[in-house]
C-alpha positions in Angstrom: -42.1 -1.8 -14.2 -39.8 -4.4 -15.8 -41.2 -6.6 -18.1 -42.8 -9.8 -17.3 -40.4 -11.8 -19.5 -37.2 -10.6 -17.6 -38.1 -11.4 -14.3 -36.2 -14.8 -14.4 -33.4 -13.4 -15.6 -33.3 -10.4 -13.2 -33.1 -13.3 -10.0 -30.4 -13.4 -7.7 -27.6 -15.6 -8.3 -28.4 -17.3 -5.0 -31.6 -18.5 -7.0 -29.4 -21.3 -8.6 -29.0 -24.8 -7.1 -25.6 -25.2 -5.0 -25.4 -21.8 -5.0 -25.0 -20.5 -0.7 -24.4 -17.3 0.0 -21.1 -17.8 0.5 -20.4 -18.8 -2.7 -22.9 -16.1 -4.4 -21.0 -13.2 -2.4 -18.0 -14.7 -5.0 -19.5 -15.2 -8.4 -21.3 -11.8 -7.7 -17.7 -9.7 -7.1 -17.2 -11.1 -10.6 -20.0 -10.7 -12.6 -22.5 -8.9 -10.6 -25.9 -9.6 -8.5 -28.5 -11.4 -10.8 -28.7 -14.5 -13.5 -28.5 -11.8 -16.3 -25.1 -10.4 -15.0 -23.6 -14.4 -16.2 -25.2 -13.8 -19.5 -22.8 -10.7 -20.0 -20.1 -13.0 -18.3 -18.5 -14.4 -21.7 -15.6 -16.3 -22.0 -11.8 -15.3 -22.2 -10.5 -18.7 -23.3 -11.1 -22.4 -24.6 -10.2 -26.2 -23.5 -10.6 -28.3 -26.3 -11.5 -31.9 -24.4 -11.8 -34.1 -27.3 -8.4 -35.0 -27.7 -8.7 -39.0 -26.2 -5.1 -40.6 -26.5 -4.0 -44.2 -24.4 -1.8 -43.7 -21.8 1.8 -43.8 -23.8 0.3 -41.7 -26.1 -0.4 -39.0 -24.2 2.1 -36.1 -24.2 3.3 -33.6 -21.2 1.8 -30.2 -21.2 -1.5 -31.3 -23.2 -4.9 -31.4 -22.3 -6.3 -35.4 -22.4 -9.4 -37.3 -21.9 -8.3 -40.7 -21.3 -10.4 -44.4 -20.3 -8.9 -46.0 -17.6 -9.0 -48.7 -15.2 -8.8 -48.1 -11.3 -6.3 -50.2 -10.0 -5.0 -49.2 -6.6 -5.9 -46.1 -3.9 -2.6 -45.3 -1.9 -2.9 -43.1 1.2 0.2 -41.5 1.8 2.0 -41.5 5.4 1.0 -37.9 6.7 -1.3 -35.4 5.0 1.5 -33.1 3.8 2.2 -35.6 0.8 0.1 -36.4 -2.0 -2.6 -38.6 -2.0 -2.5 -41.4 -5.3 -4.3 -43.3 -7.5 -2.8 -45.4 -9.8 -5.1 -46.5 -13.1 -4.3 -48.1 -16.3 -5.0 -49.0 -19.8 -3.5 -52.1 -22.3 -0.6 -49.6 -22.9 0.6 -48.5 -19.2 0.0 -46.4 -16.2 -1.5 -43.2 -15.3 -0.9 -42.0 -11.8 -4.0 -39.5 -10.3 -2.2 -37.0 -7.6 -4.6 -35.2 -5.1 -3.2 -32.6 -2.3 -5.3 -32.1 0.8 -7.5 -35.1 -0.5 -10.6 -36.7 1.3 -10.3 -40.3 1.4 -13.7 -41.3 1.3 -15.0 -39.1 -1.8 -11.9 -40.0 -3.5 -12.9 -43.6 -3.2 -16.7 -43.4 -4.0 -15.6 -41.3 -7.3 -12.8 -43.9 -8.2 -13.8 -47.1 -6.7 -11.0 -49.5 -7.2 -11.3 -52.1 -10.3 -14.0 -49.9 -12.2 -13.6 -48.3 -15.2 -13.7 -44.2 -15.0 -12.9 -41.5 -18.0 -10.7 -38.5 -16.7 -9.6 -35.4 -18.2 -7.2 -33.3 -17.1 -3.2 -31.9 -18.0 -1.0 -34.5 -18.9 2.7 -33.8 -16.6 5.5 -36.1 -16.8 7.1 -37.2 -13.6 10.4 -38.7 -13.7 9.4 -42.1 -15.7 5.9 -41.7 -14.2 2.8 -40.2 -16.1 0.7 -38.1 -14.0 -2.3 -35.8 -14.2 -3.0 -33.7 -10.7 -6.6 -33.1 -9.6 -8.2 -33.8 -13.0 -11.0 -31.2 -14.1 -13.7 -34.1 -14.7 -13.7 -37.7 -13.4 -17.3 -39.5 -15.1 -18.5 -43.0 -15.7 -17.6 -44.6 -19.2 -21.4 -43.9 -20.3 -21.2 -40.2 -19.8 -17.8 -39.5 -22.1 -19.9 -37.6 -24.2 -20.5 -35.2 -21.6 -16.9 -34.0 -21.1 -15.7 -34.4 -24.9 -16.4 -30.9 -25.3 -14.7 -27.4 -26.3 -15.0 -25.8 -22.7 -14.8 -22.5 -22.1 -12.7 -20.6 -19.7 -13.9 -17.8 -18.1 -12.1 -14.6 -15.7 -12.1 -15.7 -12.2 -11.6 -14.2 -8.9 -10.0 -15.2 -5.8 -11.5 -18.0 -4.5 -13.7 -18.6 -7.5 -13.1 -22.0 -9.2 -13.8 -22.4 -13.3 -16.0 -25.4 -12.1 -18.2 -23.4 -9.9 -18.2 -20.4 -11.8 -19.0 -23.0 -15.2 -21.4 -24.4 -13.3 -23.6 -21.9 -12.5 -23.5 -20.3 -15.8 -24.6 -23.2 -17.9 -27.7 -23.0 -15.4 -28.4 -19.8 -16.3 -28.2 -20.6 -19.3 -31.0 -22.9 -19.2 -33.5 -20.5 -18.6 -33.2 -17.8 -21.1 -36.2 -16.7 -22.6 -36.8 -15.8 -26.4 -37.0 -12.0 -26.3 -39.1 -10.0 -29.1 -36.5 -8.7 -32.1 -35.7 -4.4 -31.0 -32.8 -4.3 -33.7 -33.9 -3.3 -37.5 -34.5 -6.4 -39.2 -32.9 -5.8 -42.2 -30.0 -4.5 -40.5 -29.6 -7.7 -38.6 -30.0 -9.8 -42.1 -27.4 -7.9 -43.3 -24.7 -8.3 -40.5 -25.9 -12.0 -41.0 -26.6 -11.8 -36.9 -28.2 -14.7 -35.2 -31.5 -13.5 -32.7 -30.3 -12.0 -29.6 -31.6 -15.4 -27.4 -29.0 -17.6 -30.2 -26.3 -15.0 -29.8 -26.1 -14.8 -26.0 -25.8 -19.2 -26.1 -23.5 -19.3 -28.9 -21.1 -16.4 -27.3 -21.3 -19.1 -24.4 -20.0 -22.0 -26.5 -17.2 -21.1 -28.8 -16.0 -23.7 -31.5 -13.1 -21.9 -31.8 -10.2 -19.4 -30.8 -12.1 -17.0 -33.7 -15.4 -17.1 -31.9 -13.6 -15.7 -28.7 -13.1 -12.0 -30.9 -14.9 -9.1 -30.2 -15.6 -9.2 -33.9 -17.1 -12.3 -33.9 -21.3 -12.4 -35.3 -22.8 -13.8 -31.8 -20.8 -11.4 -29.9 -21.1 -8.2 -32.2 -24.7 -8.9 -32.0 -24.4 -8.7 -28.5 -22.1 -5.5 -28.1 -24.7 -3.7 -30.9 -27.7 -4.4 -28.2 -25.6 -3.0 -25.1 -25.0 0.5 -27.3 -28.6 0.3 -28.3 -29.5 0.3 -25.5 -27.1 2.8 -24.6 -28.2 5.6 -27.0 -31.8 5.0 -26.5 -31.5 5.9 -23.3 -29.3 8.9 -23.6 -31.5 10.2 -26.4 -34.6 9.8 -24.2 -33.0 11.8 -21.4 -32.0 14.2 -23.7 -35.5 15.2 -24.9 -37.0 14.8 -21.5 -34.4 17.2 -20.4 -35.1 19.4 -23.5 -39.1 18.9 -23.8 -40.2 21.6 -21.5 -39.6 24.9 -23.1 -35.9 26.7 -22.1 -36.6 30.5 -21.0 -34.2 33.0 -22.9 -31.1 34.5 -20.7 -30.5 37.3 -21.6 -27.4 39.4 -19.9 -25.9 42.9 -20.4 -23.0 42.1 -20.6 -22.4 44.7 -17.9 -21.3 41.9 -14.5 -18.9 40.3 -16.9 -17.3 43.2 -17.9 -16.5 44.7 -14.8 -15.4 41.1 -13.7 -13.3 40.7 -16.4 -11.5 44.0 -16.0 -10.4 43.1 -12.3 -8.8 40.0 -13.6 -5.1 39.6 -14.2 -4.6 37.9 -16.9 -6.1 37.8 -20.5 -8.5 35.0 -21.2 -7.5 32.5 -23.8 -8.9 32.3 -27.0 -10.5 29.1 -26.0 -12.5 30.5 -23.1 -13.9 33.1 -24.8 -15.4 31.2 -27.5 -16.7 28.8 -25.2 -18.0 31.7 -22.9 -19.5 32.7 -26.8 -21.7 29.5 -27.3 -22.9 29.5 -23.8 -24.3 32.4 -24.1 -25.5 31.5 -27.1 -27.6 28.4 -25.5 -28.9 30.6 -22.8 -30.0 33.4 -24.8 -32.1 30.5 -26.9 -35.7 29.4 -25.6 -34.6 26.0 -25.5 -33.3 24.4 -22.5 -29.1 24.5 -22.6 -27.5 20.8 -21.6 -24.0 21.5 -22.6 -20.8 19.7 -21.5 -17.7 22.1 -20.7 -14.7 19.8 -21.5 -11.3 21.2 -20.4 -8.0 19.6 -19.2 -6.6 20.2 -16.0 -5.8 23.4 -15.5 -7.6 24.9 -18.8 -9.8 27.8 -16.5 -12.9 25.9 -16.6 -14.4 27.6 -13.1 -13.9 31.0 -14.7 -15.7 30.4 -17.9 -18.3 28.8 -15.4 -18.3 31.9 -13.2 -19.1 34.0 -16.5 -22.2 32.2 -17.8 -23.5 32.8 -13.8 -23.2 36.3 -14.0 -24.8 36.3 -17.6 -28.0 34.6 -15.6 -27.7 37.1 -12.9 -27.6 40.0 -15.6 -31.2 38.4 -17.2 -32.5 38.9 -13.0 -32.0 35.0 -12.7 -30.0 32.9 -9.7 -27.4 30.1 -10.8 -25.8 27.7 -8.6 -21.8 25.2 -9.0 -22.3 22.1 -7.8 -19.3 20.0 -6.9 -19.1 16.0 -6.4 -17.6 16.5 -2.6 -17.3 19.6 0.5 -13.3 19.9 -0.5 -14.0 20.7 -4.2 -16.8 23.2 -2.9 -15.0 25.0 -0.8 -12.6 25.6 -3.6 -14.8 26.5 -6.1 -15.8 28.9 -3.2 -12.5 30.5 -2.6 -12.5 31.1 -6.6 -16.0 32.7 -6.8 -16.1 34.7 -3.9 -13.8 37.3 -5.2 -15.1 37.8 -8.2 -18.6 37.7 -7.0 -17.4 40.6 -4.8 -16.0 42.6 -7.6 -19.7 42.3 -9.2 -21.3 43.3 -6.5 -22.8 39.8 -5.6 -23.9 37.7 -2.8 -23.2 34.1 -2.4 -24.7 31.5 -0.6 -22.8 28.2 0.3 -24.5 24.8 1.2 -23.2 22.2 1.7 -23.4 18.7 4.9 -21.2 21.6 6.9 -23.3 24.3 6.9 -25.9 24.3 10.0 -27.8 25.9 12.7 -27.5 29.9 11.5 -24.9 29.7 8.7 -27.6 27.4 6.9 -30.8 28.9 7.7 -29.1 31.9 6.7 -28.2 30.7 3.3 -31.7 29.3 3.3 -33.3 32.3 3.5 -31.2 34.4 1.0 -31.6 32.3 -1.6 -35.5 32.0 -1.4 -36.0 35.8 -0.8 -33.6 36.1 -4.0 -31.0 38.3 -1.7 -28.1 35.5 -2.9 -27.8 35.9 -6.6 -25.2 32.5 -6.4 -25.0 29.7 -4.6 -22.0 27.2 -3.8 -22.3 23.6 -2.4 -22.5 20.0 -2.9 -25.3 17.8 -3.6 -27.3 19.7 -0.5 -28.2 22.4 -3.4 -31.4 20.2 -4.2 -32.7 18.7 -0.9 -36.1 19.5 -0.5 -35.7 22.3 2.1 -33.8 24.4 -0.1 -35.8 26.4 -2.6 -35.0 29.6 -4.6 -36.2 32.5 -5.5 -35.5 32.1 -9.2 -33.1 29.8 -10.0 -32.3 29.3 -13.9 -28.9 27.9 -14.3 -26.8 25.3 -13.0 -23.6 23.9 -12.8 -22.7 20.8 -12.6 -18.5 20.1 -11.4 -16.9 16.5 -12.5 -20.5 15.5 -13.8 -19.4 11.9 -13.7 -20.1 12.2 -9.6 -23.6 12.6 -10.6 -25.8 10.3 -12.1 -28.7 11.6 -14.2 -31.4 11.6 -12.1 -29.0 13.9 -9.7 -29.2 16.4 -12.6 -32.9 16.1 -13.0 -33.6 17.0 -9.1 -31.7 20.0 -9.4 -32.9 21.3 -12.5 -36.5 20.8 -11.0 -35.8 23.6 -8.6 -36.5 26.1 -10.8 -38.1 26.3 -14.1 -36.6 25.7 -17.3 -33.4 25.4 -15.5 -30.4 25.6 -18.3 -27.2 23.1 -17.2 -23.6 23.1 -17.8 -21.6 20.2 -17.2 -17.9 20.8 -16.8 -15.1 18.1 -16.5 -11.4 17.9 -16.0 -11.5 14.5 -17.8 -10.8 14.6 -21.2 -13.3 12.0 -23.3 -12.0 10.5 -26.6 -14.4 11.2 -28.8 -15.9 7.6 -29.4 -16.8 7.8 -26.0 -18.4 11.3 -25.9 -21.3 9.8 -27.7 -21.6 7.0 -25.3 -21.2 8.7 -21.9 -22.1 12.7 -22.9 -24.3 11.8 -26.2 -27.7 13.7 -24.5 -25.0 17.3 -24.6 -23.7 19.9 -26.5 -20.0 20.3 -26.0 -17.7 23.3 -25.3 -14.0 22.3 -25.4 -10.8 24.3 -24.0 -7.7 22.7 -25.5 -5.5 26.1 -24.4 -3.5 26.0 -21.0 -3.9 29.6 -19.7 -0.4 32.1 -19.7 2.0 31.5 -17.3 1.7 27.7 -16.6 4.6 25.9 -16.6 5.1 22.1 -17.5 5.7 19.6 -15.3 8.6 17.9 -15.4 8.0 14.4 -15.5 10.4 11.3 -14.6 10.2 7.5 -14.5 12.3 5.6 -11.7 12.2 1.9 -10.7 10.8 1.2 -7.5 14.6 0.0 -6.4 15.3 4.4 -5.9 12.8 4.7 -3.6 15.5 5.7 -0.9 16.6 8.8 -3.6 12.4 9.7 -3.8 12.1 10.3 0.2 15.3 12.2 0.1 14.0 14.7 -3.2 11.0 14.5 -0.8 13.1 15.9 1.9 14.8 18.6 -0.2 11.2 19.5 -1.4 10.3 20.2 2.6 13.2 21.7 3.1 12.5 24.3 0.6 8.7 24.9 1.9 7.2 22.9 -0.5 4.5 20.2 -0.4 4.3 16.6 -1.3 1.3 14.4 -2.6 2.7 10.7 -2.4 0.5 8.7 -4.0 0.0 4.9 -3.2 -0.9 1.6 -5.8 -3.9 0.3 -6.9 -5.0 -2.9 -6.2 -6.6 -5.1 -8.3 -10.0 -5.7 -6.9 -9.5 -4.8 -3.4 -9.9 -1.7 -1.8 -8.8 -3.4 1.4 -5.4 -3.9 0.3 -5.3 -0.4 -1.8 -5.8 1.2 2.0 -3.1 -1.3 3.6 -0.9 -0.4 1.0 -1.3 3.2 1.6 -1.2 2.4 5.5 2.4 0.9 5.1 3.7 3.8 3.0 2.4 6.3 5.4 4.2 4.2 8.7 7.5 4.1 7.0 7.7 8.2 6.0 6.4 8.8 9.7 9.3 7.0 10.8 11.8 10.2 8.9 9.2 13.0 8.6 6.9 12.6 11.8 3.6 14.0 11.7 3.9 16.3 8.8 2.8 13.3 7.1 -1.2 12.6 6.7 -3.1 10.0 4.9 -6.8 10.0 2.9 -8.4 7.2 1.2 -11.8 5.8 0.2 -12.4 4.2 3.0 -12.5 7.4 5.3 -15.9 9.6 6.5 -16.4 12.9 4.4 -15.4 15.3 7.9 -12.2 13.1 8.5 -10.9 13.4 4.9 -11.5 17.2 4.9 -10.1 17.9 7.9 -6.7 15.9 6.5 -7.2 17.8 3.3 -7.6 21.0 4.9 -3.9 20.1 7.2 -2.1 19.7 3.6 -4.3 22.6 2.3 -2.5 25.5 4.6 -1.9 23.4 8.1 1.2 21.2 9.4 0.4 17.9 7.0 3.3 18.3 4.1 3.3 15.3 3.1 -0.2 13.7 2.0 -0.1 9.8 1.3 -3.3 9.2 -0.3 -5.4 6.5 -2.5 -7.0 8.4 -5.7 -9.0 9.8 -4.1 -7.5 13.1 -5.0 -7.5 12.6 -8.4 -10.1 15.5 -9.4 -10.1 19.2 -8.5 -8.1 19.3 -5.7 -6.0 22.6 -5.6 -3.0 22.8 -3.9 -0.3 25.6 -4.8 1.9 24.5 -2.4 2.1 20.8 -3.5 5.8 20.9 -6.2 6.1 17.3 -5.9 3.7 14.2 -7.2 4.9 10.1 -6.2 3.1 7.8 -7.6 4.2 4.3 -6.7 3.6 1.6 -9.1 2.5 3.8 -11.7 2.0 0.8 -14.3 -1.1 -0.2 -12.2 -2.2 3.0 -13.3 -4.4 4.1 -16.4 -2.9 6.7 -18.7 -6.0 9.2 -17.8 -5.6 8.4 -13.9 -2.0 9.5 -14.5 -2.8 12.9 -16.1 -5.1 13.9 -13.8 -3.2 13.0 -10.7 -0.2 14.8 -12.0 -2.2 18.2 -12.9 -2.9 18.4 -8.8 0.7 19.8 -8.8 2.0 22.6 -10.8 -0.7 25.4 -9.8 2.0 27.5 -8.1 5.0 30.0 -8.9 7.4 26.9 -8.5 8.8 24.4 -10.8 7.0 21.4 -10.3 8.1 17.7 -11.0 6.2 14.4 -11.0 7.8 10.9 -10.3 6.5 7.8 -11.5 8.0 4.7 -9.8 7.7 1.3 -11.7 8.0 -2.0 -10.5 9.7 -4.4 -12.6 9.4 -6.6 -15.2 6.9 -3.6 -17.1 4.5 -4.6 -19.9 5.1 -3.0 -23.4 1.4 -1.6 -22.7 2.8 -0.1 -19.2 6.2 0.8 -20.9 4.5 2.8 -23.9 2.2 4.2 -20.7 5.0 5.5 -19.2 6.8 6.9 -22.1 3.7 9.1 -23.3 3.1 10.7 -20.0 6.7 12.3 -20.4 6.3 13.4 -23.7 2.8 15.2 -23.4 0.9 16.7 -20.9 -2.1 17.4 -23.6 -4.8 15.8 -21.9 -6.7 15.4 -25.2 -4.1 13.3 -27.0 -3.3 11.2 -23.9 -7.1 10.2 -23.4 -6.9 9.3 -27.4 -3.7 6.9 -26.9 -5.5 5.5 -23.8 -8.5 4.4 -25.5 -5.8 2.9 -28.3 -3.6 1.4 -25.0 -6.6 -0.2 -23.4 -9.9 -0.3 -25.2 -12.6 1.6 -23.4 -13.5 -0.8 -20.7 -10.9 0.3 -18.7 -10.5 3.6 -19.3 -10.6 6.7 -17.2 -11.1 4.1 -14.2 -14.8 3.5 -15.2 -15.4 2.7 -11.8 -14.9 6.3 -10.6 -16.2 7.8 -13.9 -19.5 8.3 -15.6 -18.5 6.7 -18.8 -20.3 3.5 -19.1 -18.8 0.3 -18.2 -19.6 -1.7 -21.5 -19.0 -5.6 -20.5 -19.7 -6.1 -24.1 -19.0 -3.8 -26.5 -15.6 -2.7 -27.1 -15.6 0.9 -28.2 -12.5 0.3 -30.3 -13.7 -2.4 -32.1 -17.0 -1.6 -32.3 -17.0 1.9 -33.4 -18.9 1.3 -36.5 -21.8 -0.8 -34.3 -21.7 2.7 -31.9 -22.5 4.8 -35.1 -25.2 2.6 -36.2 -26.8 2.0 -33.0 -26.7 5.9 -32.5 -28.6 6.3 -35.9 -31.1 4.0 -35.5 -31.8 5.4 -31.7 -32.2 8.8 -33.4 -34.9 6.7 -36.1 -36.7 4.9 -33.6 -37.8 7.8 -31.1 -38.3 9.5 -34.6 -40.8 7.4 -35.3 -42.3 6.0 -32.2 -41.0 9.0 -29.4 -43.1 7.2 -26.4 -42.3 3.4 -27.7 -45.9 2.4 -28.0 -45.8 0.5 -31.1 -45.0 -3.4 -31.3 -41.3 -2.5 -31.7 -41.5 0.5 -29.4 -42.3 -2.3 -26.2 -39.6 -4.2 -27.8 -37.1 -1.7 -27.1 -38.3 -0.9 -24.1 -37.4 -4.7 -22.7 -33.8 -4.1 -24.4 -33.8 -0.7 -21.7 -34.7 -2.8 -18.9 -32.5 -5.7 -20.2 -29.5 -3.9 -19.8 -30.5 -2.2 -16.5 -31.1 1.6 -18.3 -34.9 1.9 -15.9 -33.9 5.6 -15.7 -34.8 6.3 -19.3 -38.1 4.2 -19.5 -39.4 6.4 -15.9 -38.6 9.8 -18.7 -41.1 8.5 -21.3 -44.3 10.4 -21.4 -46.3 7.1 -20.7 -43.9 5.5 -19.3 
């Protein structure tokens, strides 16, 4: 249960006065559903108010707060033109312009021959000084009021700063003073105000210093948020790794025969990752390790070989992947070499039903399937096995935690292996994957060839469709891949809509499209067109970003690649390349580029290491953005920047480790504390793992 002491803050934004649903559905797209999401809303920029010249003295372009007299209202002719009011002080004129005005408000806030204060940018009109729809109009007694540094805070689309300001400072009313979960003497020495005075002052900058991430109120703030966050993982960790592991222990004999069939050598890399697995399962405690490995690294078969070491020790394992086209793949893989052990595997996944899935059912209870294939339908409740001990877990960022509980409760002790195609600088390792033990395969395996990468302006896009065409011509297959959109899926889909109508027009029906917005069965059945059918050309969203294995596919667009992250970019371009075939990737740019999108670009042709180009994103962008946090597992921080705050990340992961040390079921008086920091920042799962809690 959430503390007592949170519940105001944990309120809808709807809660607040003047704030409709309407206007709710807006500030929440921004900053999210409840009055705690505006706390963790801070500002991007300042208006410093207290500048108060006369008229004359008031120059174009700056900000002004200025006493005046209202003289005269004049309505203009027809509503296209501005509405005026003309005001004055002993040295001149200032002229108020409204567009789209209303009369009679206009009139009850400036009433002719009373004296107002407004504040607003001063603009120079021919001989004429103006200020458009000033920010504040107030009586003479209130100047106090607007005299202010005001902050500025990220909007969106038919958000104003008023409304938005608005609302905040009433949240702001009502925070409560929260009991001290940081080390005291650690906050003494970072000379940190209490979290209550850190989250107000963040709020109110003086200053363009106190708008820095490395500014005292909001360091404070960014060292909670990664408390928080390595409390949690911790806790999650030792609930996964409190109940005893059972020892694996293989022969060695499935792997060998395996391995002989296969033709190829493994890399170096593989094996010694094969090595530690082992390793873990052979251990009594529980394994939780992470299998990091670029695209294309052989991830599935080092995988496949830690199955067959649990089906050596008499156990069952399962691979489960984030969607039915990544299963089915991992199927085609394992199914051969399952066969050359001698194996039986089950698959399960929304597809399977009737007699294909009672089938499955029943071979994996009786123990007759040794492996088992599928999506998240491996741990409904129906399913059970006859002895399940390992599983693993495809593109873990699909899966939230408590995903990864459920299935390791089907059997007992069940070790997990985690395996990504996303490679994780390693700041953000401890904050997304700091509850694992981690494998990493930095080798390509023989015979993969670059890709050839090239960067064209938007303006060639007649020369792309005709490579496109040469591509067809020669068998080949095309993934043309379509902008992101700030903020709107909406558009993302009409954009990829468009692009889909105009190569229909020149290539017919050999061209499909997938995107977010579609039903699992519609999307495979597009997939499974490109995969072997008559779709050549596949316009998509990201949605093929991860695992999707295509040999056919020689060619990669992506339009408006600047939009793009540096990770996003890496993966999408490993979906091409898995064939015979040379393989080239074009990324088209609209102009004018940003140095951050120019340097982008340029590192995406000179490396395909997935390892150093996750490293220069996190330099490129800070960690907020990367990987697309929205698709991935890493956490989206809205106040710590992992960049910045690296030394706050160690700290916080040390005192974590000190804490549970010291109190493991939070019990004490700062144990509870910490657990209203968990709640605070939304991390319920962890407090559910605690013994007594």
């Amino acid at each position: 249960m959430r503390p007592e002491i949170l519940y105001s803050l944990f309120r809808p934004i709807t809660a607040l006065k003047g704030v409709g649903p309407r206007i709710g559905a807006l500030i929440e797209r921004r900053t999210g559903p409840n009055l705690v999401h505006l706390l963790w809303h801070l500002p991007s920029g300042l208006i410093d108010r207290r500048h108060a010249p006369k008229i004359t003295g008031a120059l174009a372009g700056s900000v002004a707060t200025i006493t005046v007299r209202v003289d005269q209202h004049r309505k203009p002719p027809n509503k296209r033109m501005p509405y005026k009011v003309l005001c004055s002080d002993e040295t001149g004129t200032l002229c108020l312009v409204y567009f789209h005005a209303h009369e009679d408000y206009l009139r009850k806030t400036l009433p002719e021959g009373e004296t107002r204060v407004v504040s607003g940018q001063i603009e120079a009109f021919g001989d004429e000084i103006q200020m458009s729809h000033p920010d504040h109009v107030v009586q003479e007694a209130d100047i106090a009021s607007i005299m202010t540094i005001e902050p500025l805070y990220p909007l969106t689309t038919g958000l104003t700063m008023k409304v938005l300001s608005r609302a905040i400072d009433d949240a702001l009313k009502d925070i409560p003073e929260l009991p001290e979960w940081a080390d005291a003497a650690y906050v003494t020495k970072q000379k940190w105000p209490s979290w209550r005075d850190a989250v107000l002052a963040s709020h109110a900058p003086q200053g363009l210093r106190e708008l820095e991430p490395s500014a005292l109120a909001r360091c404070r703030l960014a060292y909670d948020e990664l408390l928080s966050n390595q409390i949690a993982l911790a806790i999650i960790r030792k609930h996964m790794r409190r109940t005893k592991g059972r020892p694996l222990r293989g022969t060695g004999a499935l792997v060998q025969r395996v391995t002989k069939t296969l033709p190829f050598d493994l890399t170096n890399a593989q094996k010694t990752a094969i090595g530690e697995i082992r390793d873990d399962l052979a251990s009594d405690a529980r394994m939780l390790r992470l299998l990091q490995g670029d695209v294309g690294s052989g991830k599935t078969l080092v995988a496949v070989m830690a199955m067959l070491t649990a089906v050596e020790a008499g156990a069952q394992a399962v691979l489960m992947a984030p969607t039915e086209i990544l299963a089915r793949q991992h199927l085609a893989t394992v199914t051969p070499l399952a066969k050359a052990a001698g194996l039986q595997v089950a698959v399960l996944t929304g597809r399977e039903r009737g007699k294909n899935r009672a089938a499955a059912l029943e071979a994996l209870v009786e123990g007759r399937a040794q492996i088992a294939v599928g999506t998240h339908a491996l741990f409904q409740d129906e399913v059970e096995y006859k002895n399940l001990a390992l599983a693993v877990i495809d593109e873990q960022h699909r899966f939230g935690v408590h995903q990864r509980l459920a299935l390791a409760a089907k059997g007992d002790a069940v070790d997990t292996l985690v395996m990504t195609a996303t490679p994780i600088p390693r700041t953000l390792m401890l904050t997304a994957y700091g509850d694992m033990d981690t494998s990493r395969l930095m080798e390509k395996p023989p015979g993969r060839k670059p890709v050839d990468t090239r960067v064209l302006p938007v303006e060639r896009l007649e020369q792309i469709v005709d490579a496109c065409n040469r591509a067809l011509n020669a068998g080949d297959k095309v993934f043309w891949v379509c902008p992101l959109i700030e903020e709107s899926e909406k558009l993302d889909v009409a954009a990829a809509e468009d692009r889909q109508a105009a190569l229909a027009s020149r290539f017919g029906d050999r061209v499909g499209l997938v995107h977010g917005r579609m039903k699992g069965p519609e999307k495979d059945k597009v997939m499974a067109a490109f995969v072997d059918g008559n779709v050549d050309i596949l316009v998509a969203t990201t949605v093929i970003e991860v695992g999707v294995d295509v040999p056919a596919a020689t060619v990669m667009v992506i339009e408006h690649s600047e939009r793009f992250g540096l990770a996003q970019l890496h993966q999408l371009r490993g979906r091409i390349g898995r064939g015979d075939k040379p393989a080239t990737c074009l990324l088209m740019y609209g102009s004018p580029l940003t140095e951050t999108a120019r340097s982008r670009l340029s590192i995406m042709r000179k490396t395909d290491d997935g390892f150093v180009i996750a490293e220069e994103d996190l330099k490129l962008r800070g960690a907020g953005e990367l990987l697309g946090t929205r698709q991935s597992g890493i956490p989206e921080f809205l106040l710590a920047d992992l960049q910045i705050h690296a030394d706050l990340l160690a700290a916080a992961r040390d005192d974590a480790a000190l804490i549970l040390d010291k109190d493991p079921d939070l019990t004490s008086e700062r144990g509870q504390a910490v657990r209203t920091l968990l709640y605070l920042f939304e991390r319920d799962a962890a407090v559910k793992n605690l013994r007594s809690g």
